[in-house]
VEXDREN-2710 file (C-alpha; in Angstrom, 1 decimal):
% VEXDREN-2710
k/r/px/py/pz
1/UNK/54.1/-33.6/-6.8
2/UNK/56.3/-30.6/-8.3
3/UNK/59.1/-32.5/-10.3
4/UNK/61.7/-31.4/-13.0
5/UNK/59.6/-33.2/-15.6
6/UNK/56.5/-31.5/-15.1
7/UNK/58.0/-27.4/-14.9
8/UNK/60.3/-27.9/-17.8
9/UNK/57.5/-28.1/-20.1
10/UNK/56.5/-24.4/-19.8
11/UNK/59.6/-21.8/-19.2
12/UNK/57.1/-18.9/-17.8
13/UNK/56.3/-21.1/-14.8
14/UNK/59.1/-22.5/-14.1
15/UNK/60.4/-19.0/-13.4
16/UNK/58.0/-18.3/-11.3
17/UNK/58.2/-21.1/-9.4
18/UNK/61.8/-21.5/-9.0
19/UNK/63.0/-17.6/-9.3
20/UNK/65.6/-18.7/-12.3
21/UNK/65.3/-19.2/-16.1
22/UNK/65.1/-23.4/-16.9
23/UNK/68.9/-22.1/-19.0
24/UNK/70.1/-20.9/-15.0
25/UNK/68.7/-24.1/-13.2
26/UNK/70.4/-26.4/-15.8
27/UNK/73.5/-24.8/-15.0
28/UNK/73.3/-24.8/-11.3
29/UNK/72.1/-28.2/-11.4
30/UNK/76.0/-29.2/-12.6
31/UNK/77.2/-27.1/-9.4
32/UNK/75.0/-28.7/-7.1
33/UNK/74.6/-32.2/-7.9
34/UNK/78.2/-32.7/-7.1
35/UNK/77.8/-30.7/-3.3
36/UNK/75.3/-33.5/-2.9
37/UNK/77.1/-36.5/-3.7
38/UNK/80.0/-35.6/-1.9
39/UNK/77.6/-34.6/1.2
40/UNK/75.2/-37.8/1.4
41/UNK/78.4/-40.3/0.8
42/UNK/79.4/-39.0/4.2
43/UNK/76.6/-38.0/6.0
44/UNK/73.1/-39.4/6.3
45/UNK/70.0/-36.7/5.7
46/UNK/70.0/-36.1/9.8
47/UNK/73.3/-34.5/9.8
48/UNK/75.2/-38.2/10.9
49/UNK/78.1/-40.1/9.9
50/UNK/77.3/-42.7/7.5
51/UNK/78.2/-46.2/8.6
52/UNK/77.5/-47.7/5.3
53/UNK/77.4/-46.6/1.3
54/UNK/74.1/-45.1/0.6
55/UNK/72.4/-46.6/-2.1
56/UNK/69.4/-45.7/-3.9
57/UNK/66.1/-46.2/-2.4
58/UNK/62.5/-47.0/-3.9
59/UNK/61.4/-44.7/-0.3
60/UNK/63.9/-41.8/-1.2
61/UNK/61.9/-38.5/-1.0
62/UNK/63.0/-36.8/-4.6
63/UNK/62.9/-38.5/-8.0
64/UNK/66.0/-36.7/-9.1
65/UNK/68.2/-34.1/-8.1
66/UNK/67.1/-31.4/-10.1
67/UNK/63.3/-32.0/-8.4
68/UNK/65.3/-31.9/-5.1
69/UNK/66.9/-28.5/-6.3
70/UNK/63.2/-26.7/-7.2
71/UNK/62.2/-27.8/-3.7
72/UNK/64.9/-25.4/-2.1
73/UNK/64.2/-22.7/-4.6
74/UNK/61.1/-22.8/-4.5
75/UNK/61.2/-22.5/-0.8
76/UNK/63.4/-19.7/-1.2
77/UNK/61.4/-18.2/-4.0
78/UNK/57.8/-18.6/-2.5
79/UNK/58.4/-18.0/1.4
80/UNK/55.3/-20.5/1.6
81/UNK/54.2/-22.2/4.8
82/UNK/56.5/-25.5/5.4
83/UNK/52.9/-27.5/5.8
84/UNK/51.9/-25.9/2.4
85/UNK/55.5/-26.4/0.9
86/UNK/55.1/-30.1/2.2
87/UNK/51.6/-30.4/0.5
88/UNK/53.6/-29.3/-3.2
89/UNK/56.2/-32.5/-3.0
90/UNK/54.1/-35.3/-1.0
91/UNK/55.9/-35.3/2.2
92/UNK/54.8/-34.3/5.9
93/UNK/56.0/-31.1/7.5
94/UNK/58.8/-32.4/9.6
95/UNK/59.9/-33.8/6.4
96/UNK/60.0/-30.5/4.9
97/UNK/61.6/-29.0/7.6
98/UNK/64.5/-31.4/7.9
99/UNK/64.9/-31.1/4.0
100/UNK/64.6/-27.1/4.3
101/UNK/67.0/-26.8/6.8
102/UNK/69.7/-29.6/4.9
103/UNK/69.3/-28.2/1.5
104/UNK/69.9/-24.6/2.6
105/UNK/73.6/-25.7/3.8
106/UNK/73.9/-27.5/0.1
107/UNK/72.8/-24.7/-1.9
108/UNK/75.0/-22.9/-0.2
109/UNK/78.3/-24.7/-0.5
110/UNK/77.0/-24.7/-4.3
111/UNK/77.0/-21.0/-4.6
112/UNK/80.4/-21.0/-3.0
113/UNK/81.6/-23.5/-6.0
114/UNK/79.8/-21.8/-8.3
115/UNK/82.3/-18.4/-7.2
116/UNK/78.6/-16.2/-6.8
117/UNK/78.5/-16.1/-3.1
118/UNK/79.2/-12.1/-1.6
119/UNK/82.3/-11.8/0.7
120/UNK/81.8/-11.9/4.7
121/UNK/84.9/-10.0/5.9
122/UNK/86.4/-6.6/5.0
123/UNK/89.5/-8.5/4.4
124/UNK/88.4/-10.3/1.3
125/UNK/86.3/-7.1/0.0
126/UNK/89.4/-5.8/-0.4
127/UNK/91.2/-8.5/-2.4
128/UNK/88.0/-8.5/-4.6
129/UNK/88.1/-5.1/-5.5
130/UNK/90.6/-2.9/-7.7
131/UNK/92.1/0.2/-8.1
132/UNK/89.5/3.0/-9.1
133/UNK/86.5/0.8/-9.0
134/UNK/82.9/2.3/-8.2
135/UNK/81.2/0.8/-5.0
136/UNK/78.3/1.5/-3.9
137/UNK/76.9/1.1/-0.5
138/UNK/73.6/0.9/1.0
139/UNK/71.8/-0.6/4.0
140/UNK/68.7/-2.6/3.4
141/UNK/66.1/-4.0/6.6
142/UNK/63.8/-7.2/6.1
143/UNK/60.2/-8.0/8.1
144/UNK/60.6/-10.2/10.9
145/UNK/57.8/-11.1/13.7
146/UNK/57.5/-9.4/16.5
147/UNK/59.5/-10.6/19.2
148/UNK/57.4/-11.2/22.3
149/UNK/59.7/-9.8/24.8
150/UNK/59.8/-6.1/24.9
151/UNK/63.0/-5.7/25.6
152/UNK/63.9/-7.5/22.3
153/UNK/61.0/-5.5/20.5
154/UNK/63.1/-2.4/21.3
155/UNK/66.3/-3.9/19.9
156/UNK/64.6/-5.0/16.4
157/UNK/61.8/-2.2/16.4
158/UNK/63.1/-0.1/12.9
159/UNK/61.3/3.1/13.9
160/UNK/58.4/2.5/10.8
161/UNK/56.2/0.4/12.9
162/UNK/57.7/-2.7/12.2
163/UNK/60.1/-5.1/13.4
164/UNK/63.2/-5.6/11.3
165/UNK/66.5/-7.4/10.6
166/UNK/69.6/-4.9/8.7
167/UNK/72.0/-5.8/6.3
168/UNK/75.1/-3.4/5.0
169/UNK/75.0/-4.5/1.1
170/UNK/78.3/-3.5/-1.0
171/UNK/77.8/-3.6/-4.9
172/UNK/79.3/-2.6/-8.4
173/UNK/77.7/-0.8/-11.3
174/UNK/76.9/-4.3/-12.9
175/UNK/74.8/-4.9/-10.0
176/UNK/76.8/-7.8/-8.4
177/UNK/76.5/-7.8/-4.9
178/UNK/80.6/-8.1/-3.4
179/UNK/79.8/-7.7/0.3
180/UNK/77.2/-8.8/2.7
181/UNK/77.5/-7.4/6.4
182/UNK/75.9/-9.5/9.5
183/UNK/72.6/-9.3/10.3
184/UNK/71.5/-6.6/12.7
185/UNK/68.8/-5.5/14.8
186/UNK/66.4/-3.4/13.0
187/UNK/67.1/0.1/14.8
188/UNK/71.1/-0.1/14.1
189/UNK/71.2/2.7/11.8
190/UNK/73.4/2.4/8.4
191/UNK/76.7/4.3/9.1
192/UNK/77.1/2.7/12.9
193/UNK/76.7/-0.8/10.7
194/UNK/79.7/0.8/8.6
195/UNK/81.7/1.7/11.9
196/UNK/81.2/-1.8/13.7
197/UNK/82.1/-3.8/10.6
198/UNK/85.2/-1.5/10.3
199/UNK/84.9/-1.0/6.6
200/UNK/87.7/0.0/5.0
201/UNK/89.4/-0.1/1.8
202/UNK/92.9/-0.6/1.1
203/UNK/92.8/0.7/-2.5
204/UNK/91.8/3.5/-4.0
205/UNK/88.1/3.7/-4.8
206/UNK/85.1/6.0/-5.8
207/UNK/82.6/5.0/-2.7
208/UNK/79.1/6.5/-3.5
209/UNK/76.3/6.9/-0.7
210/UNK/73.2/8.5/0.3
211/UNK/72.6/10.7/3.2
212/UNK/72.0/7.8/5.7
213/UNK/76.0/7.5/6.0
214/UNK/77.1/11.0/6.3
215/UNK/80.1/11.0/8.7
216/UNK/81.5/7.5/7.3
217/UNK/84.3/9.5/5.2
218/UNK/87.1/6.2/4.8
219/UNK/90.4/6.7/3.6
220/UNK/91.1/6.2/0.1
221/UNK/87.6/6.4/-1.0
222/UNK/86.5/9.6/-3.3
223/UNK/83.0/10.2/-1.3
224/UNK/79.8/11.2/-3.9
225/UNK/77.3/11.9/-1.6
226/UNK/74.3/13.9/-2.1
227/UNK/74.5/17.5/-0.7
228/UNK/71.5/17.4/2.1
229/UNK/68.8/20.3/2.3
230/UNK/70.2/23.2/4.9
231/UNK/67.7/23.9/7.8
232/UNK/65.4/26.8/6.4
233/UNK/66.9/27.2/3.5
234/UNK/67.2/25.8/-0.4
235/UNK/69.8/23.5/-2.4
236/UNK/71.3/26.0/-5.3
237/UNK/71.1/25.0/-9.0
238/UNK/74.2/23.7/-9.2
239/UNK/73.8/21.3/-6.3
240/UNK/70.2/19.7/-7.4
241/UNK/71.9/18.7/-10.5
242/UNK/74.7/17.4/-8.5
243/UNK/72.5/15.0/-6.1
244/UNK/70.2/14.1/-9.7
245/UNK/73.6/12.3/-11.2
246/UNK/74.8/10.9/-8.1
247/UNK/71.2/9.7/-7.3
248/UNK/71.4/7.9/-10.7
249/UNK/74.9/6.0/-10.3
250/UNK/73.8/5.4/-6.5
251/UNK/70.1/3.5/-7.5
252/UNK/72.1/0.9/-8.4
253/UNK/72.6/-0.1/-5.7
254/UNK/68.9/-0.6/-5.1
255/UNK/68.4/-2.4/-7.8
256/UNK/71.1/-5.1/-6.9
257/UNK/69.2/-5.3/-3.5
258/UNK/65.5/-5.6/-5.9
259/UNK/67.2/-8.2/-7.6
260/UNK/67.9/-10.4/-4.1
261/UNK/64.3/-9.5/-2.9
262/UNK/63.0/-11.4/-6.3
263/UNK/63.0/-14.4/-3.2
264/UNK/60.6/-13.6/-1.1
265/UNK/62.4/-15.3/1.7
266/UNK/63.9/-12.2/2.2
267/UNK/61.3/-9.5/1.3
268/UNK/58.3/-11.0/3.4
269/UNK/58.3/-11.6/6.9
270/UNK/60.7/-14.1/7.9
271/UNK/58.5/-17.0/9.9
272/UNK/61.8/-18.6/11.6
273/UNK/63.1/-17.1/15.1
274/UNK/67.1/-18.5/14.2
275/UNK/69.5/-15.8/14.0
276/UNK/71.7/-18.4/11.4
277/UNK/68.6/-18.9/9.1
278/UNK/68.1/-15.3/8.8
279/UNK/71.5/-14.6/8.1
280/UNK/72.0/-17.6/5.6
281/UNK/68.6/-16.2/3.7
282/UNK/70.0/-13.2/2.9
283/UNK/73.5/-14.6/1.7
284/UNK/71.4/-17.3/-0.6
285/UNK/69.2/-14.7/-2.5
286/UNK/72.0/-12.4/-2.7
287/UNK/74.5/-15.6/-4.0
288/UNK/71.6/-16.4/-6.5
289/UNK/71.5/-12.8/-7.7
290/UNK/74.9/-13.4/-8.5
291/UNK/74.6/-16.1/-10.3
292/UNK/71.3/-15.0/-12.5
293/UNK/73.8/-11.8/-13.7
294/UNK/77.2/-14.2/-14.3
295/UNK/74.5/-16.8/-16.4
END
């Protein structure tokens, strides 16, 4: 069985395995541990009210907490099979599943103690953010299956031959993601995900972009955009070295979204069908980017 005792030993492979340093986990351990205890004095694993104190049990799945904290990271790290993920910490695969989808709700609230989890709502982005601060914005799509109805293949079909989910990401220059979107259907292109959120901004900001959102001009944002090719003809001098610096601020973007795609839960095809899990993914990886950058 994968336990705390056993990674610790070799720092390498725990990061591999769990998709943060042994320093991070340590840390996050303090967050969670209480989300836990404050969950399972109320509630029983099922998602019930408990009727009576839970004690400690020589049946309970997980040695320790921290063992029950690499089983959720690893999940979220690994994208494995739940059978195979089940195989890794001695349990059936309706075990696993129940533990997958309780843990995901836990880590969660931990993030949201832990201050790393990206606003939902236009509302908050604003509040976050401060006068003359660079954003940047990009859109970023994630492998699903492919539905079996073709009607809903057409919905999530992202014009590359694949079927995708799309997420508007919102970033600083430090690489912290500040805003995740909902999830949408792979063909919603990046600027109609801009006008449906209705983002705004309240305070004055430098807003940089690429090409996919020409049109979404906000008020009080200073747009740096890249200067697109004219039809038949060439970008002057002057406006090549004008996309090369913008390009340069802008890839940081990327890299904030690279750092979230470090758990493959959200960078290999996504086995579950639930719109919530999906959405939920994407908030965890980007919530533990967060917190890998803060510690």
């Amino acid at each position: 069985m994968q336990n705390y005792n056993d990674l610790k030993s070799n720092e390498a492979q725990f990061l591999s395995i769990v998709g943060v340093k042994l320093q991070q986990f340590n840390i996050l351990v303090q967050y969670f541990e209480p989300c836990w205890d404050a969950y399972i004095a109320v509630y029983t694993t099922s998602g019930e009210y408990r009727r009576t104190e839970k004690k400690k049990r020589k049946d309970d799945v997980f040695p320790d907490v921290e063992t029950m904290l690499i089983f959720i990271l690893s999940y979220m790290k690994n994208n494995p099979l739940q059978q195979t993920h089940a195989a890794a910490f001695n349990m059936s695969q309706p075990q696993a599943n129940v533990w997958i989808h309780l843990l995901k709700n836990i880590l969660n609230t931990t993030l949201e103690k832990a201050k790393c989890i990206p606003c939902r709502s236009v509302e908050a982005l604003n509040k976050l953010l401060v006068e003359g601060q660079d954003v940047l914005i990009d859109g970023t799509e994630r492998p699903i299956q492919r539905p079996g109805d073709y009607e809903v293949q057409k919905e999530f079909y992202s014009g590359k031959k694949n079927h995708t989910i799309k997420n508007l990401i919102v970033s600083d220059l430090n690489n912290n993601i500040l805003y995740v979107s909902q999830t949408w259907e792979g063909k919603m292109h990046d600027k109609m995900m801009c006008d449906i959120e209705e983002l705004k901004f309240t305070k004055k900001i430098r807003l940089w972009l690429d090409l996919g959102f020409i049109g979404f001009n906000p008020e009080n944002a200073e747009i740096l955009r890249p200067e697109k090719k004219p039809k038949g003809k060439e970008l002057t001098d002057e406006q090549k070295k004008s996309n090369q610096k913008i390009s340069k601020t802008r890839v940081k973007v990327e890299h904030a979204i690279g750092n979230c795609k470090v758990f493959r839960i959200v960078k290999d095809v996504i086995r579950s069908y639930k719109n919530e899990f999906r959405d939920l993914a994407m908030m965890l990886a980007c919530g533990l980017s967060n917190f890998k950058l803060r510690y």
